[in-house]
C-alpha positions as CSV (number, residue, x, y, z in Angstrom):
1,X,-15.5,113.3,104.1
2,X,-19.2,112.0,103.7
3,X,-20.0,108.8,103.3
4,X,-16.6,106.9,104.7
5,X,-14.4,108.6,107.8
6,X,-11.4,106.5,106.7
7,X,-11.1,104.6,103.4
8,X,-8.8,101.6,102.7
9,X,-6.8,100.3,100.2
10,X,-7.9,96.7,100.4
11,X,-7.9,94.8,97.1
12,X,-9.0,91.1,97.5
13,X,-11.1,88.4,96.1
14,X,-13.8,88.4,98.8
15,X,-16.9,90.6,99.0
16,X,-16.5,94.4,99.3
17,X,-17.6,95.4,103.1
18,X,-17.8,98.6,104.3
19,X,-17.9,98.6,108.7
20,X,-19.9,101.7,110.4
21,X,-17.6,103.6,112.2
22,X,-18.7,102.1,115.6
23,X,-17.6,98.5,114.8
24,X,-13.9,98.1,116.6
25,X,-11.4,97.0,114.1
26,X,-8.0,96.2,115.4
27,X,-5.4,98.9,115.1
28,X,-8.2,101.3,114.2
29,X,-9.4,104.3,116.2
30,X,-13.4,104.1,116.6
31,X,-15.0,107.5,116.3
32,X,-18.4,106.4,116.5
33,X,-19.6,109.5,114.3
34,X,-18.1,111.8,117.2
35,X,-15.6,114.5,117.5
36,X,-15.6,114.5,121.4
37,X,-15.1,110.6,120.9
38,X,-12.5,110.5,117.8
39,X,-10.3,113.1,119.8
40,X,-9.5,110.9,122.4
41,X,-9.6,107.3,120.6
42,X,-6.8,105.0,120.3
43,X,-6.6,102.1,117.9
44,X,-9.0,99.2,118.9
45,X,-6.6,96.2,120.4
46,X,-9.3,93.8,118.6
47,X,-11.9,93.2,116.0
48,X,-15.3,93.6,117.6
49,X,-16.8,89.9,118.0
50,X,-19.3,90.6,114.7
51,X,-16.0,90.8,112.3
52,X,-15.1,87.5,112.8
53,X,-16.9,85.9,109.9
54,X,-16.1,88.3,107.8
55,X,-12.2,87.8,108.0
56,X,-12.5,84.6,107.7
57,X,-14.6,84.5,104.7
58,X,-11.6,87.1,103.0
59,X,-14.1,90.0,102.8
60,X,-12.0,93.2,102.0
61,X,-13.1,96.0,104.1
62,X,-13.5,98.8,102.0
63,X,-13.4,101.3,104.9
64,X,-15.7,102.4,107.9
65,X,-18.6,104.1,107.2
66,X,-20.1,107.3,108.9
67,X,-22.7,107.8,110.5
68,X,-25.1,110.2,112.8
69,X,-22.9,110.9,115.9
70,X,-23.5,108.3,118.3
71,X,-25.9,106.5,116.4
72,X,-28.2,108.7,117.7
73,X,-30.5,110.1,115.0
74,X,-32.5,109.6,112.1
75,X,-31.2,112.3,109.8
76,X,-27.6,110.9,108.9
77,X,-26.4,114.4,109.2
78,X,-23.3,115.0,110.8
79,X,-21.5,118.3,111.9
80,X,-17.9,116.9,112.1
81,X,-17.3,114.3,109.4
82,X,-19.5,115.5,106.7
83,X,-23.1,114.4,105.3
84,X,-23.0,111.2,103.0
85,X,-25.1,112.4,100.0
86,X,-27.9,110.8,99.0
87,X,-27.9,109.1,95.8
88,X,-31.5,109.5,95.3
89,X,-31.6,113.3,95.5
90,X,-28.6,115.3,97.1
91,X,-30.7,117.9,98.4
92,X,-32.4,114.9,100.8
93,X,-31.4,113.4,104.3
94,X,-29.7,110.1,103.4
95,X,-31.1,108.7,106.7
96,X,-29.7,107.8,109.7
97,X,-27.6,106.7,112.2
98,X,-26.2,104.4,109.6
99,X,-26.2,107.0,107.0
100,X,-22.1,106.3,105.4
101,X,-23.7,102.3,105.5
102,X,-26.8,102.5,102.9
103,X,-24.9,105.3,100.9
104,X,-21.9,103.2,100.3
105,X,-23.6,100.0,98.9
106,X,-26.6,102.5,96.8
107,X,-23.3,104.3,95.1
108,X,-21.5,100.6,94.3
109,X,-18.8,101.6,96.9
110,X,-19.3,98.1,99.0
111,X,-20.8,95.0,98.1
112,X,-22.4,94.5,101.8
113,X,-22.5,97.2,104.6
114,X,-22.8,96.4,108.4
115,X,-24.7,98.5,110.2
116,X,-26.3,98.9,113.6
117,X,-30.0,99.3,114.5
118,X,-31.2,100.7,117.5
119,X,-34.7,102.3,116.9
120,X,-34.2,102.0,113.0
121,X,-30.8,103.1,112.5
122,X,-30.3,100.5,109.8
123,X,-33.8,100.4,108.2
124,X,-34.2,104.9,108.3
125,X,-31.5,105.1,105.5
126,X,-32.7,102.0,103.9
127,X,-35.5,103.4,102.9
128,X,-34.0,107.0,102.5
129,X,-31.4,105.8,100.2
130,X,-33.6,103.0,97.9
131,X,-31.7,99.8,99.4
132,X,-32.1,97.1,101.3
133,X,-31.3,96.5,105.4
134,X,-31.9,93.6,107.9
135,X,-31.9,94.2,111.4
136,X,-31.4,91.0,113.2
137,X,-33.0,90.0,116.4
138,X,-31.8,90.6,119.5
139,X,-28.5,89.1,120.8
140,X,-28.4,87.0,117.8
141,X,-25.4,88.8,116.1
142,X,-22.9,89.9,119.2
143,X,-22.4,93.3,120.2
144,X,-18.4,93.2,121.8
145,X,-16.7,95.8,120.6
146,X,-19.5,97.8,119.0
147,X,-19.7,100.9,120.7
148,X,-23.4,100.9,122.6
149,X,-26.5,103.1,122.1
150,X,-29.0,101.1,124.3
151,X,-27.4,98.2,125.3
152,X,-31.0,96.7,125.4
153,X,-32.1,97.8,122.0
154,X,-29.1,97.7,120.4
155,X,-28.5,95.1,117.1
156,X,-25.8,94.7,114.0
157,X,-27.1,93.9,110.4
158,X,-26.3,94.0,107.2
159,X,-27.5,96.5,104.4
160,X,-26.7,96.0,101.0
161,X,-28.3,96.8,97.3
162,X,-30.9,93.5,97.4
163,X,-32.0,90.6,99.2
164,X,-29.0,88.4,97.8
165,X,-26.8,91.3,99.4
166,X,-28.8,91.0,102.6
167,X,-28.4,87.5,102.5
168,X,-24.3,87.2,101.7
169,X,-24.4,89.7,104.6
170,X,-26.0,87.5,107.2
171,X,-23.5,84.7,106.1
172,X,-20.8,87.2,107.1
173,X,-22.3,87.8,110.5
174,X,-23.0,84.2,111.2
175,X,-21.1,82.2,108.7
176,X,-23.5,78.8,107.7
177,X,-26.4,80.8,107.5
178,X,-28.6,80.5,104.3
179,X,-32.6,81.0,103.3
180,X,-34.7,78.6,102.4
181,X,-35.3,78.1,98.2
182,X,-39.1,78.4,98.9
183,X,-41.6,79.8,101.2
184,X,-45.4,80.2,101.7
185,X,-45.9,82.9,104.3
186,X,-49.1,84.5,105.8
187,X,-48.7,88.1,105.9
188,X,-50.5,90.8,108.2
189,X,-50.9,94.0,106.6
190,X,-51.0,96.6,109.1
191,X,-52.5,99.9,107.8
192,X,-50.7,103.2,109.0
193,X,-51.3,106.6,108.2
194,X,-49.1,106.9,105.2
195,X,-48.3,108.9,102.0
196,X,-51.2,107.4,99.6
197,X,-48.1,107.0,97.2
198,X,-45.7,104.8,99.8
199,X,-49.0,103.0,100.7
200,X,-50.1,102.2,96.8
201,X,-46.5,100.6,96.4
202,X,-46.7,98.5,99.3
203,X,-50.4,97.2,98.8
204,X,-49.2,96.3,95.1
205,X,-46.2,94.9,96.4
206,X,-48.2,92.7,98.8
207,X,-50.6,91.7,96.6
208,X,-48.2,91.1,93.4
209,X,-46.1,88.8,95.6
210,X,-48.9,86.0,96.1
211,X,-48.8,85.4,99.3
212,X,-52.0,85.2,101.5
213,X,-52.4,88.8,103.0
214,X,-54.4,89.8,105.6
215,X,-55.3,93.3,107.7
216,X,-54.3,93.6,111.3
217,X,-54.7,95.7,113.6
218,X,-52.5,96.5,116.4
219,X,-53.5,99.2,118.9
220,X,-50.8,99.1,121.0
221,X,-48.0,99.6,118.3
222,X,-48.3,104.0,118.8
223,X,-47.7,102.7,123.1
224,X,-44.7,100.7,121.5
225,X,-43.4,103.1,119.9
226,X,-43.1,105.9,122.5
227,X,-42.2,103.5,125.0
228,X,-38.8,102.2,123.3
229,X,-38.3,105.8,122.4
230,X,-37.8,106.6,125.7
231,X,-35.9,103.7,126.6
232,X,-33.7,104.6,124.0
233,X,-32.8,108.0,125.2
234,X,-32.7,106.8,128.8
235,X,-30.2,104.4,128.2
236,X,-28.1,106.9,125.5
237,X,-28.0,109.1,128.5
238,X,-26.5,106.5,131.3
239,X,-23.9,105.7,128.1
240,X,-22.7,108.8,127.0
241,X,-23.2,111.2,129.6
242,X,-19.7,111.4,130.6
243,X,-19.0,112.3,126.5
244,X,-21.0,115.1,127.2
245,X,-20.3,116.3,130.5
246,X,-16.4,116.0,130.0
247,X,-16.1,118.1,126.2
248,X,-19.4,118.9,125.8
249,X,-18.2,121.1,122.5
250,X,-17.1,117.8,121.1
251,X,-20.9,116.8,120.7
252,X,-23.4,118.1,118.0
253,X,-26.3,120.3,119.4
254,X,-29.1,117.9,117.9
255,X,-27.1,114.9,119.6
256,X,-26.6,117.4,122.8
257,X,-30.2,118.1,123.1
258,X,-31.6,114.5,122.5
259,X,-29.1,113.0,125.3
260,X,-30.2,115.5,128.3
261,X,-33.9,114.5,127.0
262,X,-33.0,111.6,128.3
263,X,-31.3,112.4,131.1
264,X,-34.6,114.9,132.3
265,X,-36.7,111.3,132.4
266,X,-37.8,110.4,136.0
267,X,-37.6,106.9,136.9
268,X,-41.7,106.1,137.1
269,X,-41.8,107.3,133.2
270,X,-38.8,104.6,132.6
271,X,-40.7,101.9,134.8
272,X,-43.6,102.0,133.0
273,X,-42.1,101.8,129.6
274,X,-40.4,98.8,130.6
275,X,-43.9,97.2,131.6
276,X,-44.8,98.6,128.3
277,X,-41.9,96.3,126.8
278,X,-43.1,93.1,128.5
279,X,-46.8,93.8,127.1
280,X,-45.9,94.4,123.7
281,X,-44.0,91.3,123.9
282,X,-46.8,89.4,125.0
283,X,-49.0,91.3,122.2
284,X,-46.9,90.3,119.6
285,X,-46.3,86.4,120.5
286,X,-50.3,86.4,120.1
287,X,-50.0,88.4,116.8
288,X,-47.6,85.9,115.2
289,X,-50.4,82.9,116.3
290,X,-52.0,84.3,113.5
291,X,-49.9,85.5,110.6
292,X,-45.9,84.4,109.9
293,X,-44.8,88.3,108.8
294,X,-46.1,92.1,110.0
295,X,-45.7,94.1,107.1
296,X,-45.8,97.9,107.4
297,X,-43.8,100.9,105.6
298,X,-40.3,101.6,106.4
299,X,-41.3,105.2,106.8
300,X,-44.2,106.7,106.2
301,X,-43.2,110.1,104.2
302,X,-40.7,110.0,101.6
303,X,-37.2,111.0,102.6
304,X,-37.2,115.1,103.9
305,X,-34.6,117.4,102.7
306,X,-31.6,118.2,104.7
307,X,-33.3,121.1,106.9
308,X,-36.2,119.1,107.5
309,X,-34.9,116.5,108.4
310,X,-36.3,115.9,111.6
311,X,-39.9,114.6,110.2
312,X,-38.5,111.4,109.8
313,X,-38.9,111.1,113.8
314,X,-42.5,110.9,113.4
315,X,-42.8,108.7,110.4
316,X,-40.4,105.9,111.2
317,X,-42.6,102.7,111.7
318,X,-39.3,101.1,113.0
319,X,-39.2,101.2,116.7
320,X,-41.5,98.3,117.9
321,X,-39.2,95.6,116.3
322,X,-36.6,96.5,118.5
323,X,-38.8,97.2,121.6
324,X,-39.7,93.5,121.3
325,X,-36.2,92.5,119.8
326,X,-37.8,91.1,116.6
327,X,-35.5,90.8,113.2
328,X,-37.2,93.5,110.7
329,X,-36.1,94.2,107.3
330,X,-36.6,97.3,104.9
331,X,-37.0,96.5,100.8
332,X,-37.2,99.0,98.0
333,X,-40.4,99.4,96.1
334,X,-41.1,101.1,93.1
335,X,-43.7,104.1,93.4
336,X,-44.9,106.0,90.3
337,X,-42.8,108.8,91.8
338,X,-39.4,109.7,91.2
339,X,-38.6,107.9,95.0
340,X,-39.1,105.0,95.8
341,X,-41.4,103.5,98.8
342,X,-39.7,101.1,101.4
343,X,-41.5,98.0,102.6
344,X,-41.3,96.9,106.1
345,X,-41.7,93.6,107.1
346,X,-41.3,92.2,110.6
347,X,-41.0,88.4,111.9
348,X,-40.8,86.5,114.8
349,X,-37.6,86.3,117.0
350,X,-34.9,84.1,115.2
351,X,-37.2,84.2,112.0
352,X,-34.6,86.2,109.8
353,X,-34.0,83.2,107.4
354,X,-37.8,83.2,106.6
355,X,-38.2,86.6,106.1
356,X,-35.4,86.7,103.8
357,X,-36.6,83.8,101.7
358,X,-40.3,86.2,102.2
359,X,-38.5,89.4,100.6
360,X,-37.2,87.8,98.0
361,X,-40.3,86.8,96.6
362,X,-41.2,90.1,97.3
363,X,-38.4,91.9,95.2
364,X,-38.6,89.2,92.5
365,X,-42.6,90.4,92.2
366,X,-41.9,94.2,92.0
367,X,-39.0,93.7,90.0
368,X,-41.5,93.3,87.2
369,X,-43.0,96.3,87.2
């Protein structure tokens, strides 16, 4: 057990894809991460609705991927299937919810990885794990048959090595798509309080790339970020209460804890972050008047070690794309420590073929270095 809770045999001439373990696949029980869950499962009667390009592209599914239980932390540690370990370092968290995801594809086990991305489930072990992730906007990629987190925050992706990953991913998810060969982009740095090291990278990164770069600030983004926090566990709670309630020994205590968080929240506190959602909506629409990319770190510590793992709360600059349901992407960059850094850059709803074309430039420039 670690990085896949079932493997398969699967030898083909299409792409190598490995399918978190909350993605139905037919005649396969989903375990979503979860004992409580995987005791009770039967074998899917479908593919979820997100496979369907894959098949018919021939990708051969390498096997499903684990993850933090119920897609519902950052570490990517889990008590019943094993940790995946980190390729970087094993004594580090490999990130999570889609921990079995960015492991597979770091370690050559999968071409492509599909993920799921929540509050930063697919961008956390991105950057933990030196690889690549995309999560898409909202609704664009359908979510039948994926096992839910926060119905309202909730998106698929693909992870992979690179941006050519990323992009053969995207094709899988909505066959026909493709980048553009070219793009001039107007980027807005926003500074964070981050490790001087992750922050060197990116501004080198940034400014190696040739694009026009510019400061912005946001101060609403620390409001965005607790308000889709809480939405996240308030909506966890309504979908898995009844996991917890009925074999409540069948849950992890870290997954245990975080779901009656959210079931403790009073309805005025989940009112107002859903104002807070339309606001930062409205904030960012007049932020992308002026610039066609955010750019921000993934995270803004370098990945923790395994009993420490719950920093990466804190330092995940991840949430406000998916309060506003905006495509976000995490890229690898070189730092002149032994980790890497992991650039985030966020665009405008539907604007994942632009910010592809945008990372690759990216990746091209610190590929140099």
């Amino acid at each position: 057990m670690g990085t896949f809770i079932a493997r398969f045999d699967n030898p083909g001439p299409g792409l190598r894809l490995a399918v978190k373990d909350l993605i139905d696949m037919e005649g396969i029980p989903t375990t979503a991460g979860c004992r409580a869950v995987a005791e009770r499962a039967r074998p899917a009667s479908v593919d979820a609705a997100c496979l369907a390009g894959a098949r018919a592209a021939g990708a051969s599914i390498v096997g499903r991927t684990n993850l933090h239980e119920l897609a519902f932390g950052v570490t990517g540690v889990n008590p019943w299937f094993g940790t995946p370990e980190n390729p970087l370092d094993s004594a580090l968290v490999p990130g999570g919810s889609s921990s079995g995801s960015a492991v597979a594809v770091a370690v050559g086990d999968a071409d492509i990885a599909f993920g799921s991305d929540t509050g930063g489930s697919i961008r956390i072990p991105s950057a933990c794990c030196g690889t690549a992730g995309l999560k898409t906007t909202w609704g664009r990629v359908p979510l039948d048959g994926v096992w839910p987190l926060a119905p309202t925050l909730d998106t698929v992706g693909p992870m992979a090595r690179d941006v050519s990953g990323l992009e053969a991913g995207m094709a899988l998810l909505e066959p026909g798509f493709a980048t553009p060969e070219a793009v001039s982009v107007r980027i807005g740095r926003m500074p964070v309080d981050a490790d001087p090291a992750i922050q060197a990278a990116i501004d080198q990164a940034l400014r190696d790339c040739e694009f026009e770069i510019v400061d912005v600030r946001i101060p609403e983004w620390d409001a965005a970020t607790a308000a889709g926090g809480l939405l996240l566990m308030a909506e966890a709670w309504e979908h898995d209460r009844e996991i917890l309630e009925s074999h409540p020994e069948g849950v992890g205590s870290d997954v245990a804890a975080r779901l009656r968080r959210g079931g403790a929240l009073d309805r005025t506190a989940i009112t107002s972050a859903c104002e807070e959602r339309s606001r930062w909506r409205r904030v960012l629409e007049e932020v992308f008047t002026e610039v066609d990319l955010i750019a921000t770190p993934t995270l803004t510590i370098f990945p923790p070690r395994l009993d420490d793992g719950e920093n990466l709360l804190m330092s995940r600059c991840t949430v406000p794309a998916n309060l506003a349901g905006l495509p976000a992407l995490a890229l690898p960059v070189p730092t002149k420590r032994k980790l890497p850094s992991s650039l985030q850059l966020i665009g405008p709803e539907y604007g994942e073929e632009r910010l592809l074309a945008a990372a690759r430039v990216v990746e091209a420039a610190v590929s140099t270095w």
